[in-house]
TIVO-69798 format. One record per residue: x, y, z of N, C-alpha, C in turn. Coordinates in nm, 2 decimals. Layout:
BEGIN
X  Y  Z  X  Y  Z  X  Y  Z $
...
This chain:
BEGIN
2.11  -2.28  0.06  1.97  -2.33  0.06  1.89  -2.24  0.16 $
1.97  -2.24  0.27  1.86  -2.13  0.34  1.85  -2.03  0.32 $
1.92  -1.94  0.26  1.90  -1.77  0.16  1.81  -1.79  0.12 $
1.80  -1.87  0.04  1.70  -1.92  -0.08  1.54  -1.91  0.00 $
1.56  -1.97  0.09  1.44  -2.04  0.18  1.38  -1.85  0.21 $
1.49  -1.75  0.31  1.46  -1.66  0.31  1.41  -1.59  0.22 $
1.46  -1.62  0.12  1.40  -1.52  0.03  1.28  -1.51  -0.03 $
1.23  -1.65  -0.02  1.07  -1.69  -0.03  1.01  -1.69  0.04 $
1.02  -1.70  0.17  0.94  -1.65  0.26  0.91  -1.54  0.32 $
1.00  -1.46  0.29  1.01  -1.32  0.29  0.96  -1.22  0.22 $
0.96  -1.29  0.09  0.88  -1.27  0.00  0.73  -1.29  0.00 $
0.68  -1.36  0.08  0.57  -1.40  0.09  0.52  -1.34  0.17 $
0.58  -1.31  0.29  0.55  -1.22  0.38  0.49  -1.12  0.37 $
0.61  -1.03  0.29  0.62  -0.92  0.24  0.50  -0.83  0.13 $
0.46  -0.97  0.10  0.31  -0.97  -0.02  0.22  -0.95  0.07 $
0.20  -1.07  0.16  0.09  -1.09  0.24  0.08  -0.93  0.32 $
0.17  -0.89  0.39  0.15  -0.72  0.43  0.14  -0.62  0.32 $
0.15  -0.63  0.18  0.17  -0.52  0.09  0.01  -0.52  0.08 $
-0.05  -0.65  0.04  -0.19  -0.66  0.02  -0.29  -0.63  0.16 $
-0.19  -0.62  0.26  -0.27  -0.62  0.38  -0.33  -0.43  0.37 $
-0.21  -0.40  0.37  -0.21  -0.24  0.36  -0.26  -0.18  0.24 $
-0.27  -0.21  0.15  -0.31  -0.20  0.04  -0.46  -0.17  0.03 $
-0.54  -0.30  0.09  -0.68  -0.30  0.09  -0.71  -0.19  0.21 $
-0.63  -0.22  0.34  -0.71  -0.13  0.46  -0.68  0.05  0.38 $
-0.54  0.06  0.31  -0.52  0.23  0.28  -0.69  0.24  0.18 $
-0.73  0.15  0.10  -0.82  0.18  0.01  -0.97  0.18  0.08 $
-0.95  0.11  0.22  -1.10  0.09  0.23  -1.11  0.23  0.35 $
-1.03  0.27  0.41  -0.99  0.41  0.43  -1.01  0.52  0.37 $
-0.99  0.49  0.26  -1.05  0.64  0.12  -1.18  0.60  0.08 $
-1.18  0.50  0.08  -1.34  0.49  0.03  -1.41  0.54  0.15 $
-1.36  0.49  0.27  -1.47  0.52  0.41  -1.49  0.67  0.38 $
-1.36  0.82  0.36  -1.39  0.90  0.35  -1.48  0.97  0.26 $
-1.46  0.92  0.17  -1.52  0.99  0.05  -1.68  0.92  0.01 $
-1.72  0.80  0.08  -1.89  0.83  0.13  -1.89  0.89  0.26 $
-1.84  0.94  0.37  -1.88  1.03  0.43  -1.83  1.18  0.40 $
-1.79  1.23  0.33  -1.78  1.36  0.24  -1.89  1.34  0.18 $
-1.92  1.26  0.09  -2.05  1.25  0.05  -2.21  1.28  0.16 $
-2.17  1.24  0.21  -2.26  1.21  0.30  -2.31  1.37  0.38 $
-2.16  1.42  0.42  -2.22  1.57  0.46  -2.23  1.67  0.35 $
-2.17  1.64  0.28  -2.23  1.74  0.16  -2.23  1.70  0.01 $
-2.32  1.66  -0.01  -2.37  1.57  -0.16  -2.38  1.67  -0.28 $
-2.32  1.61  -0.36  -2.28  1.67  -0.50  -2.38  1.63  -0.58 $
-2.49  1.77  -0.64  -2.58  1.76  -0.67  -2.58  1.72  -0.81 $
-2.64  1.62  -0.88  -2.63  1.56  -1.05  -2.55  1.47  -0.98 $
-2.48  1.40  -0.89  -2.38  1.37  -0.90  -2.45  1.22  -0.81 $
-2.47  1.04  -0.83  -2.50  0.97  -0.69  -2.39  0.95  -0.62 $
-2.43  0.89  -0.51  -2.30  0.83  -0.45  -2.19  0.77  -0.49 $
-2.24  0.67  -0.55  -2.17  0.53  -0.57  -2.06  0.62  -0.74 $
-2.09  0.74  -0.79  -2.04  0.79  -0.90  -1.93  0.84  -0.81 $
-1.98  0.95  -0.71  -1.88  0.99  -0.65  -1.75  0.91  -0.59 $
-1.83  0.82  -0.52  -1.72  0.73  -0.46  -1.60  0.65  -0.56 $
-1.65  0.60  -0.67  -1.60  0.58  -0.79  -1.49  0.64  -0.86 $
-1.49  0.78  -0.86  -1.41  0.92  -0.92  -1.32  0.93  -0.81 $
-1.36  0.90  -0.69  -1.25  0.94  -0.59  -1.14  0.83  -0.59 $
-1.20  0.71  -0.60  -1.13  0.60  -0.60  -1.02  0.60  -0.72 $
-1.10  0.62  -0.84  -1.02  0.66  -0.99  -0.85  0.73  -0.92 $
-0.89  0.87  -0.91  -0.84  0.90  -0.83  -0.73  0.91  -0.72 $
-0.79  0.80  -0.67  -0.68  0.74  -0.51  -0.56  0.66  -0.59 $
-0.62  0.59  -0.67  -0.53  0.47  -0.74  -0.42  0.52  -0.83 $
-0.45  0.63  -0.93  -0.36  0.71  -0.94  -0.25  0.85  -0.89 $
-0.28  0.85  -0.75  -0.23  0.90  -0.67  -0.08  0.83  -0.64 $
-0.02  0.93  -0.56  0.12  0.88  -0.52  0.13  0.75  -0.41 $
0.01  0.80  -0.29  0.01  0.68  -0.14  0.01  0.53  -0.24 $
-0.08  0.49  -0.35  -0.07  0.35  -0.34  0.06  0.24  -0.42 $
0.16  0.38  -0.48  0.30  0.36  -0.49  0.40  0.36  -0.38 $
0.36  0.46  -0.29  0.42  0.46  -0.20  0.39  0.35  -0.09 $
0.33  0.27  -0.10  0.27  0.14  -0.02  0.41  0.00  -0.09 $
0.48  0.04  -0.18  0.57  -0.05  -0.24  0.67  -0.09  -0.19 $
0.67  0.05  -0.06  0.83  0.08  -0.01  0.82  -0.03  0.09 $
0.70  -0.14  0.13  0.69  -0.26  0.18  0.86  -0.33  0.16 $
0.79  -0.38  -0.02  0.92  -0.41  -0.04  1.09  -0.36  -0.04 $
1.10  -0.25  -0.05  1.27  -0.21  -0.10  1.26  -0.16  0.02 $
1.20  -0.12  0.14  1.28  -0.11  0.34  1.34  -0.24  0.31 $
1.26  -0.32  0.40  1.34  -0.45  0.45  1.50  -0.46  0.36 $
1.43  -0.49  0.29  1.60  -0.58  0.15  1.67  -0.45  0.16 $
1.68  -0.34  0.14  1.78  -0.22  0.17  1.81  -0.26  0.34 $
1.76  -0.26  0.40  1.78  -0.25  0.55  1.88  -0.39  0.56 $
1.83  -0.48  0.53  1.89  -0.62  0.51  2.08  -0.62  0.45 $
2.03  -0.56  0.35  2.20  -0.51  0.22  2.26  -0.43  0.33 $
2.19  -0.35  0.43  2.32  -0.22  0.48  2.37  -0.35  0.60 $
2.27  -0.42  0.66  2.34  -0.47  0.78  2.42  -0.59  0.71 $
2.42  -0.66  0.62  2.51  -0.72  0.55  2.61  -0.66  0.52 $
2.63  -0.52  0.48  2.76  -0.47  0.46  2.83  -0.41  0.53 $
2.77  -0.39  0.66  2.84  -0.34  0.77  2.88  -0.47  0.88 $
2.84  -0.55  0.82  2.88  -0.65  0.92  3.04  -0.71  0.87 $
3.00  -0.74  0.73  3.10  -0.80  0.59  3.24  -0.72  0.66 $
3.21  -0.57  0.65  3.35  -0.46  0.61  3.37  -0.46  0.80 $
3.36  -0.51  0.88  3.39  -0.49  0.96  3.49  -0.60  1.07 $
């Protein structure tokens, strides 16, 4: 019962920081890319378009996959010191 317990709140945890990091990495790229805008503005182009494409962008990029490794550290880290404790 208490694995169980760990596992759900760990789990919970583990969300509450994925989502924590998640929004600050995005509100990060957005900060950049209205101030890229901002020093040098892409003519035909408004802001909020620009900011928009970059975002497109960000989301398909590698960093907000790479934000997942939230989850599989811990529980990898968790499994090795379980197994080294086990075989020992």
């Amino acid at each position: 019962m208490a694995f169980l317990k760990l596992i759900v709140f760990g789990g919970i945890g583990l969300t509450i920081i994925y989502l924590s990091l998640s929004v600050y990495s995005a509100s990060l790229r957005r900060e950049r890319l209205e101030k890229d805008y901002d020093a040098d503005p892409v003519p035909g182009q408004t802001r909020d378009a620009f900011v928009a494409t970059g975002m497109a962008a960000y989301r398909a990029s590698l960093r907000p996959r790479l934000l997942l490794l939230v989850y599989v550290v811990p529980v990898a880290v968790g499994a090795v010191i379980v197994y080294v404790i086990n075989t020992n």
